[in-house]
Structures are given as structure tokens and as C-alpha cells.
Phi, psi and omega in degrees: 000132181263136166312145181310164170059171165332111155302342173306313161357280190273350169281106136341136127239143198295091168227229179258339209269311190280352171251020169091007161116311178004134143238255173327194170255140187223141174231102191229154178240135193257131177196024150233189169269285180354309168286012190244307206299322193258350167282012210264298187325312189292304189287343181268323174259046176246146189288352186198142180217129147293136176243172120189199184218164115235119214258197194248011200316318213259355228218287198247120175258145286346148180290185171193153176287149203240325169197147183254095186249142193225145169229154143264174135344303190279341203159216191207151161202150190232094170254170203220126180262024167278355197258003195059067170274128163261093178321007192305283191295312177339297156298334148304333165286351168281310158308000175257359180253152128313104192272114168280134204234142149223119183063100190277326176349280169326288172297350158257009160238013158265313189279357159284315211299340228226337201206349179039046139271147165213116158312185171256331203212179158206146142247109170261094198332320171290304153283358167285325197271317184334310200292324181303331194081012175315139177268345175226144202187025158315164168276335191268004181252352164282323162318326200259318179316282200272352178241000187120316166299123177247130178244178191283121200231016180286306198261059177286319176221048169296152179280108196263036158259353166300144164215148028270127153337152181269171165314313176323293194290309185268011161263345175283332211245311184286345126311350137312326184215020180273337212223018189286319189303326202235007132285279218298355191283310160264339149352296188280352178280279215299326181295305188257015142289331212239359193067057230220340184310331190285308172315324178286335180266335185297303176297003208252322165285344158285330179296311178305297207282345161269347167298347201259338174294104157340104162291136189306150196236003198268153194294347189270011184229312201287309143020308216250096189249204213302145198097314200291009170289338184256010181275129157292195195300284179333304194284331162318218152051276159325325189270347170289322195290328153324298203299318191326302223284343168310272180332327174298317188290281199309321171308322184284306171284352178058038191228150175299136169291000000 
């Protein structure tokens, strides 16, 4: 399904006028407090903020967030919470915003789980081309659509607990959230021609607010999985106990059951 108008229309270009005045490029890895310290000003007064995360999920039992990449105006930074950053004021300054996101889900139940963030707003690109009727709605096939771009999909599910990143990972990680700001504009423009906008913020809050739900962590619930309804007492009883003993092992190798 195509957006209403002209595609020249709905297309960005990637320049300085369409990112809010961006001028030079600024790419940065924040991994001290001095480097936190001096993005926190710049981030409480930008007119716009990009998220996204990456965690260690394909790598590590339990995952733990790995990295945080935020773009403004001014730029893109990756910042990283592996370095013992204390991330407190950051996220408050994050919390002053609206976050532009794509497929938020995830990244907004690592950063309750991991930082007990919950954003106040989102907008989320993913669910805007959804609302739309887009039939493909990747962050690289909306990029490549409506902007133009083609992006690099190799080291997606590289360990991003590695450190120092490599030039790959980290221009991959920073193309997360570089172009979401110049999607979401016409995205929210075409969401209130049809009328629809109002429907993308009920859902972008709702998306908060079950992502903000604590998942149960107690044994007597996470055990039971799909089938275990047809087990007598006995094959229960067996089947916790099996999980107990997975969950101990992937933990112990620190590799996902």
C-alpha cells in the first residue's frame, strides 16, 4: 500500500535543513563520566531525541544492555553502559522528551528491566508505517523507501558486549537512530492526513505502558510453558524442576538455554 501524494512527497533528504540545523557530523562513544557529563546540556535542549539499544541477548544469560544510541540535531552518540557510567542523570534527561523509536517494544522492556526507565511519550516509526498500511515496515526497508538509503544489516547480531567496538558495529549501531527523526516527519504528517494520529499515540502508550510491566520472575509461573497444561502433578513437578536445573546451567555458562 502506498502513502497518499507524490513519493517525492514523503521523501527526506538526508542533509543539515531536514535534521534541524545538524551541521558538521558528530559521532561519538560516551564512556566516561566527562563525556556524559558534557552531552547531558546539549540533550536536555534538543528539540528532538532518537533511541535505540543493544543488548547481548544472542551472547549472554541473563542479556544486559550494552549500549544506548541517541541522535539530535547535533548528532548521534553511543553511549555505553558497560563503562560503570552512572546513568541516572542521562535518563532523566531522556525522560523529558518525546523518543523517537522504531519497534520499541524490546528496547523499552530492557530499559525498564535493566534501569527502571519508562519513558513519559514515543513515537514509534514502526508502528506509524503499520497504522499506514505499509506491508514492510523494517527500519532498513523504510529507510531505503522513503529515504533513499540502503543500510548495512551485517553486524546485527554481533556481540555487543564486545569491547572496544569495531568501525562496523559502530557505525551500524549509530544508523539506528540516525535517519528515525527524518522518517518520523512524514510518517506523522501522513498519520494526521487519514487521521490516524490520534490512534498511533494511544498505541505508542500503550506499548509504554505494557513494556513498563514488570514481568513475573517467580518460579511458580516462568516454568510453565506452552503444553504444561496437560501434565498431571507428577510430570509438573518434573517439568520445574528440568527448568530449575536449565535456567541454573545457561547461567552458570552465561550462554541463553
Amino acid at each position: 500500500m502506498r502513502l497518499s501524494g507524490e513519493k517525492q512527497a514523503l521523501t527526506c533528504r538526508h542533509n543539515s535543513a531536514s535534521l534541524g540545523g545538524r551541521g558538521a557530523y558528530i559521532g561519538r562513544v560516551v564512556d566516561t563520566e566527562e563525556k556524559l557529563a558534557a552531552l547531558l546540556p546539549s540533550l536536555k535542549a534538543a528539540t528532538w531525541v532518537a533511541v535505540d539499544t543493544e543488548a547481548d541477548s544472542l551472547h549472554a544469560y541473563p542479556e544486559k544492555v550494552c549500549l544506548i544510541q541517541i541522535s539530535t540535531a547535533e548528532g548521534d552518540w553511543l553511549v555505553d553502559p558497560l563503562a560503570g557510567l552512572d546513568l541516572e542523570p542521562f535518563l532523566a534527561a531522556l525522560a523529558g522528551h518525546e523518543l523517537i523509536m522504531h519497534g520499541a517494544d524490546y528496547d523499552l522492556r530492557l530499559l525498564r528491566k535493566h534501569h527502571d526507565f519508562v519513558p513519559k511519550a514515543i513515537f514509534d516509526t514502526m508502528l506509524a508505517a503499520r497504522l499506514l498500511g505499509l506491508r514492510q515496515f523494517s527500519l532498513g526497508h523504510l529507510v531505503e523507501h522513503l529515504l533513499g538509503v540502503r543500510l548495512e544489516k551485517g553486524p546485527q547480531k554481533a556481540n555487543w558486549a564486545r569491547r572496544p567496538l569495531t568501525e562496523r558495529m559502530a557505525a551500524y549501531a549509530r544508523n539506528d537512530t540516525r535517519y528515525l527523526k527524518l522518517l518520523a516527519d512524514p510518517l506523522r504528517a501522513e498519520l494526521k492526513a487519514r487521521g490516524r494520529l490520534e490512534w498511533h499515540r494511544e498505541a505508542c502508550a500503550q506499548l509504554i505502558r505494557d513494556s513498563s510491566r514488570p514481568r513475573s520472575s517467580g518460579l511458580d509461573s516462568a516454568w510453565r510453558l506452552k503444553g504444561s497444561h496437560a501434565l498431571d502433578r507428577r510430570g509438573l513437578a518434573v517439568l520445574r524442576e528440568l527448568w530449575r536445573w536449565r535456567e541454573a546451567e545457561a547461567i552458570a555458562a552465561n550462554k541463553p538455554p
